[in-house]
C-alpha positions, 0 to 999 in steps of 0.5 A, a space after each residue: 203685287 201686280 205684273 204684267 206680262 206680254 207673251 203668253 206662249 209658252 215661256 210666258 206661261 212655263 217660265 217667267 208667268 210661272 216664277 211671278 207667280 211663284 213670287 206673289 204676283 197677280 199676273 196679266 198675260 196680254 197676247 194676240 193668239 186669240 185661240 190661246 186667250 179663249 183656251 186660258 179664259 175657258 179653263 180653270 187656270 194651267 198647269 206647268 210640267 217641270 220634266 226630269 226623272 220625277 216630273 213636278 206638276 205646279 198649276 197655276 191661277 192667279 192671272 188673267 189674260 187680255 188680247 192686246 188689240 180688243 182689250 187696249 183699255 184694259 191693258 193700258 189700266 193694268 199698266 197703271 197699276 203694275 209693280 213689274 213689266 216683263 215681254 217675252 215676245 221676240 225681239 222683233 216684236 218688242 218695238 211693237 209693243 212699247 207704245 202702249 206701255 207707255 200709255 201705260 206709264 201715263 196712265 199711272 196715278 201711283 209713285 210706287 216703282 215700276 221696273 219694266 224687262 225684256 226676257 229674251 234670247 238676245 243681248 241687252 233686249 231691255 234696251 231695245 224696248 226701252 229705247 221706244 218707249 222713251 221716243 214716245 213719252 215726253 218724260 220718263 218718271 222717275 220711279 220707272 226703271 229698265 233692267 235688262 236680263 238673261 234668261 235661260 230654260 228649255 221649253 219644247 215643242 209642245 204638243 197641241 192637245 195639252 195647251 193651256 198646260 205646258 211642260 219645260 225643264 226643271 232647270 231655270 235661270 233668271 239673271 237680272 242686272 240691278 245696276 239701273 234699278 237705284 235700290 228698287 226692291 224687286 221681290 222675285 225670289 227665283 232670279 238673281 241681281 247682279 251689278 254686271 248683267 254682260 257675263 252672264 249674258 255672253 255665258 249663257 247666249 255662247 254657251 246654251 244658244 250657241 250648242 243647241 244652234 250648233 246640233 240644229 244646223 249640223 243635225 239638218 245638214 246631216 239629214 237629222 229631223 230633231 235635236 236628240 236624233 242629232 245629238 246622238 250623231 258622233 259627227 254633230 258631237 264632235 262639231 258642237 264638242 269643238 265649238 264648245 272649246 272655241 266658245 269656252 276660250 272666249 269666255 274664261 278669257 274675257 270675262 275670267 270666269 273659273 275654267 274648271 266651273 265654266 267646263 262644268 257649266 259646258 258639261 251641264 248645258 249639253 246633258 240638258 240638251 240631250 235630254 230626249 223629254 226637251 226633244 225639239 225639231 232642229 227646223 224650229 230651233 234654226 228659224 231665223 237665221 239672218 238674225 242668229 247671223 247679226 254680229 252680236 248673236 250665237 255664231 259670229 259673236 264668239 268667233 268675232 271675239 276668237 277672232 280678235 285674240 289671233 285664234 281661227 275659230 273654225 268650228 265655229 265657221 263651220 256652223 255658218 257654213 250649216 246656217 247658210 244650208 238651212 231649209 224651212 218651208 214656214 220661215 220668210 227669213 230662210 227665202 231672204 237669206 238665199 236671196 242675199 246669199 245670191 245678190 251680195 259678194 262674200 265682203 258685202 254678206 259678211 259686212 251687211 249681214 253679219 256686222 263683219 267689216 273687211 278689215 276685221 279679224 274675222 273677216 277673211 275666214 267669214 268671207 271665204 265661208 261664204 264664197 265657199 257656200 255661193 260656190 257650192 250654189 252656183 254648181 248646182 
Protein backbone atom coordinates (compact mmCIF):
# COMPACT_ATOMS: atom_id res chain seq x y z
CA UNK A 1 0.00 0.00 0.00
CA UNK A 2 1.04 3.40 -0.99
CA UNK A 3 0.24 6.92 0.23
CA UNK A 4 1.41 10.25 -0.06
CA UNK A 5 1.35 12.57 2.01
CA UNK A 6 1.71 16.54 1.71
CA UNK A 7 3.17 18.18 4.83
CA UNK A 8 5.95 17.05 6.39
CA UNK A 9 6.30 19.09 9.32
CA UNK A 10 5.57 18.06 12.25
CA UNK A 11 2.09 16.65 12.01
CA UNK A 12 3.17 15.26 8.82
CA UNK A 13 5.70 13.30 10.56
CA UNK A 14 4.27 12.70 14.39
CA UNK A 15 0.89 12.02 13.60
CA UNK A 16 -0.84 11.08 10.29
CA UNK A 17 2.79 9.97 8.34
CA UNK A 18 3.38 7.92 11.51
CA UNK A 19 -0.24 6.14 11.97
CA UNK A 20 0.14 5.22 7.91
CA UNK A 21 2.95 3.70 8.52
CA UNK A 22 1.91 2.26 11.43
CA UNK A 23 -0.82 0.96 9.13
CA UNK A 24 1.13 -0.49 6.04
CA UNK A 25 1.90 2.03 4.14
CA UNK A 26 4.84 3.02 2.18
CA UNK A 27 4.83 6.84 2.34
CA UNK A 28 5.86 9.91 0.34
CA UNK A 29 6.36 13.08 2.18
CA UNK A 30 6.13 16.13 -0.49
CA UNK A 31 7.23 19.31 1.10
CA UNK A 32 9.03 22.96 0.15
CA UNK A 33 11.26 23.41 3.77
CA UNK A 34 14.03 22.36 1.55
CA UNK A 35 16.29 22.10 5.05
CA UNK A 36 13.92 19.57 6.47
CA UNK A 37 13.93 17.52 2.98
CA UNK A 38 17.79 17.48 2.99
CA UNK A 39 17.53 16.61 6.99
CA UNK A 40 14.81 13.64 6.28
CA UNK A 41 16.90 12.37 2.98
CA UNK A 42 20.51 12.41 5.10
CA UNK A 43 19.22 10.53 8.06
CA UNK A 44 18.54 6.86 8.67
CA UNK A 45 14.78 7.73 8.98
CA UNK A 46 12.76 9.82 12.51
CA UNK A 47 11.82 9.08 15.42
CA UNK A 48 8.51 9.92 16.88
CA UNK A 49 8.48 10.53 20.77
CA UNK A 50 5.01 10.05 22.32
CA UNK A 51 5.26 12.11 25.57
CA UNK A 52 3.51 10.97 29.14
CA UNK A 53 4.85 9.35 32.08
CA UNK A 54 6.63 6.88 30.03
CA UNK A 55 7.82 8.07 27.07
CA UNK A 56 7.42 5.80 23.97
CA UNK A 57 9.88 6.18 21.13
CA UNK A 58 8.69 4.46 17.70
CA UNK A 59 11.31 5.24 14.70
CA UNK A 60 10.12 5.37 11.56
CA UNK A 61 11.51 4.49 7.72
CA UNK A 62 9.49 3.46 5.48
CA UNK A 63 9.24 6.94 3.41
CA UNK A 64 10.72 8.98 1.02
CA UNK A 65 10.69 12.71 0.91
CA UNK A 66 10.11 14.64 -2.54
CA UNK A 67 10.42 18.67 -2.71
CA UNK A 68 7.14 19.65 -4.38
CA UNK A 69 8.93 22.10 -6.78
CA UNK A 70 11.98 20.22 -8.17
CA UNK A 71 10.81 17.11 -7.69
CA UNK A 72 7.04 17.81 -9.94
CA UNK A 73 7.50 14.27 -11.98
CA UNK A 74 8.12 12.33 -9.33
CA UNK A 75 5.39 13.70 -7.07
CA UNK A 76 2.93 13.37 -10.08
CA UNK A 77 4.04 9.43 -10.45
CA UNK A 78 3.52 8.77 -6.95
CA UNK A 79 0.14 10.08 -7.22
CA UNK A 80 -0.26 7.64 -9.91
CA UNK A 81 0.12 4.91 -7.84
CA UNK A 82 -0.91 5.77 -4.43
CA UNK A 83 -3.80 4.10 -2.42
CA UNK A 84 -4.31 7.15 -0.02
CA UNK A 85 -3.83 11.21 -0.35
CA UNK A 86 -3.72 12.98 2.73
CA UNK A 87 -2.50 17.16 3.34
CA UNK A 88 -1.73 18.56 6.46
CA UNK A 89 -0.50 21.83 5.13
CA UNK A 90 -2.93 24.62 6.44
CA UNK A 91 -5.81 25.33 4.87
CA UNK A 92 -4.73 28.17 3.00
CA UNK A 93 -2.45 26.11 1.32
CA UNK A 94 -4.71 23.59 0.30
CA UNK A 95 -5.92 25.53 -3.03
CA UNK A 96 -2.15 25.13 -3.70
CA UNK A 97 -1.64 22.01 -3.94
CA UNK A 98 -4.78 20.51 -5.85
CA UNK A 99 -3.30 21.13 -9.34
CA UNK A 100 -0.80 18.43 -9.08
CA UNK A 101 -2.91 16.17 -7.39
CA UNK A 102 -4.70 16.09 -10.21
CA UNK A 103 -2.07 15.51 -12.53
CA UNK A 104 -1.68 13.19 -10.56
CA UNK A 105 -5.27 11.57 -10.77
CA UNK A 106 -4.45 11.78 -14.73
CA UNK A 107 -1.63 10.18 -14.32
CA UNK A 108 -3.02 7.23 -12.87
CA UNK A 109 -3.08 3.87 -15.03
CA UNK A 110 -4.60 1.48 -12.21
CA UNK A 111 -8.59 1.01 -11.46
CA UNK A 112 -7.57 0.34 -7.65
CA UNK A 113 -9.34 3.14 -5.49
CA UNK A 114 -7.62 6.25 -4.43
CA UNK A 115 -9.19 8.27 -1.30
CA UNK A 116 -7.86 11.63 -1.19
CA UNK A 117 -8.18 13.87 2.61
CA UNK A 118 -7.56 16.98 4.02
CA UNK A 119 -6.10 16.67 7.88
CA UNK A 120 -6.78 20.01 9.23
CA UNK A 121 -7.82 22.37 12.23
CA UNK A 122 -10.63 23.41 10.36
CA UNK A 123 -14.39 22.23 9.26
CA UNK A 124 -14.78 20.24 6.15
CA UNK A 125 -11.00 20.95 4.73
CA UNK A 126 -11.60 17.93 2.38
CA UNK A 127 -14.19 19.94 0.58
CA UNK A 128 -11.79 22.93 0.07
CA UNK A 129 -9.36 20.75 -1.54
CA UNK A 130 -11.64 18.85 -3.59
CA UNK A 131 -13.59 21.65 -4.90
CA UNK A 132 -9.96 22.71 -6.79
CA UNK A 133 -9.11 19.81 -7.87
CA UNK A 134 -12.30 19.26 -9.57
CA UNK A 135 -12.12 22.79 -11.48
CA UNK A 136 -9.04 21.25 -13.19
CA UNK A 137 -9.79 18.00 -14.11
CA UNK A 138 -12.42 17.52 -17.12
CA UNK A 139 -13.42 14.40 -15.21
CA UNK A 140 -13.46 13.04 -11.94
CA UNK A 141 -12.88 8.74 -12.24
CA UNK A 142 -14.68 7.14 -10.82
CA UNK A 143 -12.61 5.14 -8.20
CA UNK A 144 -11.43 8.50 -6.85
CA UNK A 145 -13.19 9.50 -3.38
CA UNK A 146 -12.85 12.68 -0.93
CA UNK A 147 -13.30 11.96 2.72
CA UNK A 148 -13.41 14.50 5.00
CA UNK A 149 -11.71 14.22 8.59
CA UNK A 150 -11.30 15.60 12.12
CA UNK A 151 -8.38 15.08 13.58
CA UNK A 152 -6.80 15.71 16.78
CA UNK A 153 -3.17 15.52 18.67
CA UNK A 154 -1.09 18.19 20.47
CA UNK A 155 2.04 18.70 18.75
CA UNK A 156 4.58 21.11 20.64
CA UNK A 157 6.99 23.59 19.65
CA UNK A 158 9.87 21.36 19.07
CA UNK A 159 13.20 22.36 19.67
CA UNK A 160 15.29 22.87 16.68
CA UNK A 161 18.48 20.58 17.17
CA UNK A 162 16.21 17.09 17.33
CA UNK A 163 14.38 17.68 13.93
CA UNK A 164 14.09 15.17 11.93
CA UNK A 165 12.94 13.20 15.41
CA UNK A 166 9.45 14.91 16.69
CA UNK A 167 7.65 14.53 20.00
CA UNK A 168 3.56 14.76 20.61
CA UNK A 169 1.20 13.24 22.78
CA UNK A 170 0.58 9.95 23.30
CA UNK A 171 -3.36 10.67 22.83
CA UNK A 172 -4.44 10.70 18.73
CA UNK A 173 -7.56 10.90 17.09
CA UNK A 174 -8.36 10.41 13.63
CA UNK A 175 -12.26 10.46 12.62
CA UNK A 176 -12.93 9.87 9.16
CA UNK A 177 -16.41 10.31 7.52
CA UNK A 178 -16.91 7.14 5.15
CA UNK A 179 -20.35 8.44 3.90
CA UNK A 180 -18.65 9.45 0.20
CA UNK A 181 -16.26 6.53 0.35
CA UNK A 182 -19.16 3.75 -1.40
CA UNK A 183 -17.56 0.85 0.66
CA UNK A 184 -13.72 1.54 -0.22
CA UNK A 185 -12.01 -0.39 2.30
CA UNK A 186 -9.64 2.32 4.04
CA UNK A 187 -7.01 -0.15 5.87
CA UNK A 188 -5.89 2.54 8.85
CA UNK A 189 -6.56 0.75 11.77
CA UNK A 190 -5.83 3.72 14.19
CA UNK A 191 -8.67 5.97 12.74
CA UNK A 192 -12.37 5.59 13.11
CA UNK A 193 -15.22 5.57 10.08
CA UNK A 194 -17.99 7.39 10.80
CA UNK A 195 -21.43 7.91 8.56
CA UNK A 196 -21.58 11.38 10.18
CA UNK A 197 -18.21 13.40 10.39
CA UNK A 198 -19.97 17.01 11.81
CA UNK A 199 -20.18 15.78 15.43
CA UNK A 200 -17.07 15.01 15.68
CA UNK A 201 -15.76 17.87 14.15
CA UNK A 202 -17.88 20.43 15.75
CA UNK A 203 -16.57 18.13 19.18
CA UNK A 204 -13.43 18.46 18.88
CA UNK A 205 -12.98 22.08 16.97
CA UNK A 206 -15.09 23.84 20.19
CA UNK A 207 -13.87 21.96 22.64
CA UNK A 208 -9.95 21.27 22.09
CA UNK A 209 -9.35 24.35 19.62
CA UNK A 210 -11.43 26.54 21.29
CA UNK A 211 -9.79 25.95 25.10
CA UNK A 212 -6.45 25.92 23.94
CA UNK A 213 -7.27 29.52 21.72
CA UNK A 214 -8.89 30.57 24.79
CA UNK A 215 -5.69 30.07 27.54
CA UNK A 216 -3.38 31.70 24.42
CA UNK A 217 -5.25 34.76 24.20
CA UNK A 218 -6.13 35.12 27.82
CA UNK A 219 -2.83 34.22 28.88
CA UNK A 220 -1.20 37.08 26.48
CA UNK A 221 -3.37 39.43 27.36
CA UNK A 222 -2.71 38.83 31.05
CA UNK A 223 1.16 39.02 30.44
CA UNK A 224 1.84 35.18 30.08
CA UNK A 225 4.46 33.98 27.49
CA UNK A 226 3.08 29.91 27.39
CA UNK A 227 0.03 27.78 27.41
CA UNK A 228 1.09 26.02 30.77
CA UNK A 229 2.18 29.42 32.52
CA UNK A 230 -1.23 30.53 31.36
CA UNK A 231 -3.08 27.71 32.38
CA UNK A 232 -1.96 28.12 35.68
CA UNK A 233 -3.31 31.65 35.95
CA UNK A 234 -6.82 30.97 38.08
CA UNK A 235 -8.04 33.97 36.13
CA UNK A 236 -7.43 32.14 32.47
CA UNK A 237 -8.78 29.23 34.43
CA UNK A 238 -12.04 30.48 35.37
CA UNK A 239 -12.41 32.11 31.63
CA UNK A 240 -11.62 28.98 29.71
CA UNK A 241 -13.83 27.14 32.73
CA UNK A 242 -16.86 29.15 31.59
CA UNK A 243 -16.09 29.04 27.90
CA UNK A 244 -15.96 25.36 28.14
CA UNK A 245 -19.68 25.54 29.69
CA UNK A 246 -21.04 27.81 26.86
CA UNK A 247 -19.16 25.41 24.46
CA UNK A 248 -20.48 22.12 26.34
CA UNK A 249 -24.21 23.75 26.11
CA UNK A 250 -23.97 23.91 22.37
CA UNK A 251 -22.68 20.55 21.93
CA UNK A 252 -24.84 18.28 23.96
CA UNK A 253 -27.96 20.57 22.52
CA UNK A 254 -27.00 20.21 18.99
CA UNK A 255 -25.81 17.22 18.56
CA UNK A 256 -27.37 15.04 21.78
CA UNK A 257 -24.20 13.91 22.83
CA UNK A 258 -24.14 12.17 26.74
CA UNK A 259 -23.50 15.28 29.05
CA UNK A 260 -21.89 13.47 31.54
CA UNK A 261 -19.42 11.79 28.77
CA UNK A 262 -18.80 15.08 26.87
CA UNK A 263 -17.88 16.86 30.69
CA UNK A 264 -15.52 13.80 30.72
CA UNK A 265 -14.41 14.46 27.18
CA UNK A 266 -14.22 18.73 28.57
CA UNK A 267 -12.08 17.32 31.65
CA UNK A 268 -9.83 15.34 29.53
CA UNK A 269 -8.99 18.05 26.97
CA UNK A 270 -7.92 20.34 29.49
CA UNK A 271 -5.66 17.97 31.47
CA UNK A 272 -3.92 17.33 28.10
CA UNK A 273 -3.45 21.02 27.51
CA UNK A 274 -2.07 21.49 30.93
CA UNK A 275 0.61 19.22 30.47
CA UNK A 276 3.50 21.05 30.86
CA UNK A 277 5.65 18.07 28.30
CA UNK A 278 2.80 19.68 25.44
CA UNK A 279 4.00 23.51 26.55
CA UNK A 280 3.77 25.89 23.77
CA UNK A 281 4.09 29.50 23.44
CA UNK A 282 0.65 31.21 23.48
CA UNK A 283 2.16 33.69 20.34
CA UNK A 284 2.07 30.57 18.03
CA UNK A 285 -0.95 28.91 18.95
CA UNK A 286 -3.11 32.58 18.68
CA UNK A 287 -1.37 33.33 15.03
CA UNK A 288 -3.94 33.62 12.48
CA UNK A 289 -6.47 35.49 13.96
CA UNK A 290 -8.66 36.83 11.30
CA UNK A 291 -9.05 33.35 10.37
CA UNK A 292 -9.93 31.86 14.24
CA UNK A 293 -12.39 34.94 13.53
CA UNK A 294 -14.01 33.59 10.18
CA UNK A 295 -17.73 32.27 11.21
CA UNK A 296 -17.59 28.74 10.98
CA UNK A 297 -14.05 28.72 13.31
CA UNK A 298 -13.30 28.10 17.26
CA UNK A 299 -14.88 31.50 18.83
CA UNK A 300 -17.85 32.63 16.65
CA UNK A 301 -18.85 29.23 15.70
CA UNK A 302 -20.04 28.19 19.04
CA UNK A 303 -21.09 31.67 20.34
CA UNK A 304 -23.14 32.14 16.90
CA UNK A 305 -24.96 28.87 17.92
CA UNK A 306 -25.42 29.99 21.61
CA UNK A 307 -26.50 32.70 20.19
CA UNK A 308 -29.18 31.28 18.26
CA UNK A 309 -30.78 29.15 21.12
CA UNK A 310 -31.60 32.76 23.04
CA UNK A 311 -28.14 32.22 25.50
CA UNK A 312 -25.30 35.39 25.64
CA UNK A 313 -22.24 33.63 25.30
CA UNK A 314 -20.30 36.03 27.12
CA UNK A 315 -17.05 34.19 27.63
CA UNK A 316 -16.99 33.48 24.96
CA UNK A 317 -16.98 37.49 23.58
CA UNK A 318 -14.69 37.91 25.97
CA UNK A 319 -12.22 35.95 24.05
CA UNK A 320 -12.96 37.92 20.84
CA UNK A 321 -12.36 40.58 23.21
CA UNK A 322 -8.57 38.94 23.63
CA UNK A 323 -8.40 37.97 19.92
CA UNK A 324 -8.67 41.65 18.77
CA UNK A 325 -5.66 42.54 21.58
CA UNK A 326 -3.29 39.76 20.04
CA UNK A 327 0.22 41.07 19.23
CA UNK A 328 2.93 39.10 17.19
CA UNK A 329 5.87 40.41 15.33
CA UNK A 330 6.03 37.42 12.69
CA UNK A 331 2.23 36.99 11.64
CA UNK A 332 0.88 39.32 8.63
CA UNK A 333 -2.35 38.54 9.71
CA UNK A 334 -2.12 40.37 13.37
CA UNK A 335 -1.03 43.81 11.14
CA UNK A 336 -4.21 43.03 8.96
CA UNK A 337 -6.27 42.58 11.68
CA UNK A 338 -5.51 46.12 13.43
CA UNK A 339 -5.86 47.50 9.99
CA UNK A 340 -9.69 46.40 9.78
CA UNK A 341 -9.90 46.99 13.20
CA UNK A 342 -9.16 50.60 12.23
CA UNK A 343 -11.10 51.02 8.60
CA UNK A 344 -14.46 48.96 9.47
CA UNK A 345 -17.62 50.04 11.83
CA UNK A 346 -18.29 47.60 14.44
CA UNK A 347 -21.39 46.06 12.00
CA UNK A 348 -19.15 46.14 8.76
CA UNK A 349 -16.22 44.00 11.27
CA UNK A 350 -18.55 41.70 12.41
CA UNK A 351 -20.41 41.04 9.19
CA UNK A 352 -16.91 40.98 6.86
CA UNK A 353 -15.03 39.28 9.23
CA UNK A 354 -16.69 37.22 11.23
CA UNK A 355 -19.77 36.04 8.87
CA UNK A 356 -22.02 38.04 11.50
CA UNK A 357 -25.06 39.94 9.64
CA UNK A 358 -26.56 42.74 11.46
CA UNK A 359 -29.57 40.76 11.78
CA UNK A 360 -28.13 37.88 13.66
CA UNK A 361 -28.63 36.77 17.02
CA UNK A 362 -25.19 37.31 17.74
CA UNK A 363 -24.72 40.37 16.09
CA UNK A 364 -25.45 43.07 19.04
CA UNK A 365 -23.27 41.57 21.62
CA UNK A 366 -20.29 40.94 18.83
CA UNK A 367 -20.79 44.33 17.50
CA UNK A 368 -20.38 45.97 20.84
CA UNK A 369 -17.34 43.99 21.55
CA UNK A 370 -15.75 45.26 18.92
CA UNK A 371 -16.64 49.14 19.61
CA UNK A 372 -15.75 48.38 23.03
CA UNK A 373 -12.21 47.40 21.67
CA UNK A 374 -11.97 50.35 18.93
CA UNK A 375 -12.95 52.58 21.70
CA UNK A 376 -10.09 51.37 23.78
CA UNK A 377 -7.90 52.37 20.44
CA UNK A 378 -8.68 55.25 19.96
CA UNK A 379 -7.85 56.23 23.64
CA UNK A 380 -4.60 55.39 23.21
Amino acid sequence: MRAVHFGAGNIGRGFIGAVLQDAGYFVTFADVNKELIDKLRSSNGYSLIELGEAQKETHYENFEVLDSTSDEAALIAAIGQADVITASVGTNILPAIASVIARGIQARMSDSPLVIMACENAINATDVLSSKILETLERLPKNVFFANTAVDRIVPMQRADTEPDVAAERFCEWVIDKSGLAGTNLEIPAATLVDDLQPFIERKLYTVNTAHLTIAYLGQRHGHGTIAESIRDPIVRDIVARVMEETSMVLVTKHGFDSGDHANYVRKTLLRLANPLLDDQVERVGRQPLRKLSRFERLIGPAALLAELGEKPSALLEVVEASLEFSSQNDPEVKLLSSKLGELSPWEFASQICGIPHDHPLASSLEQAIAKHQGTLSHK
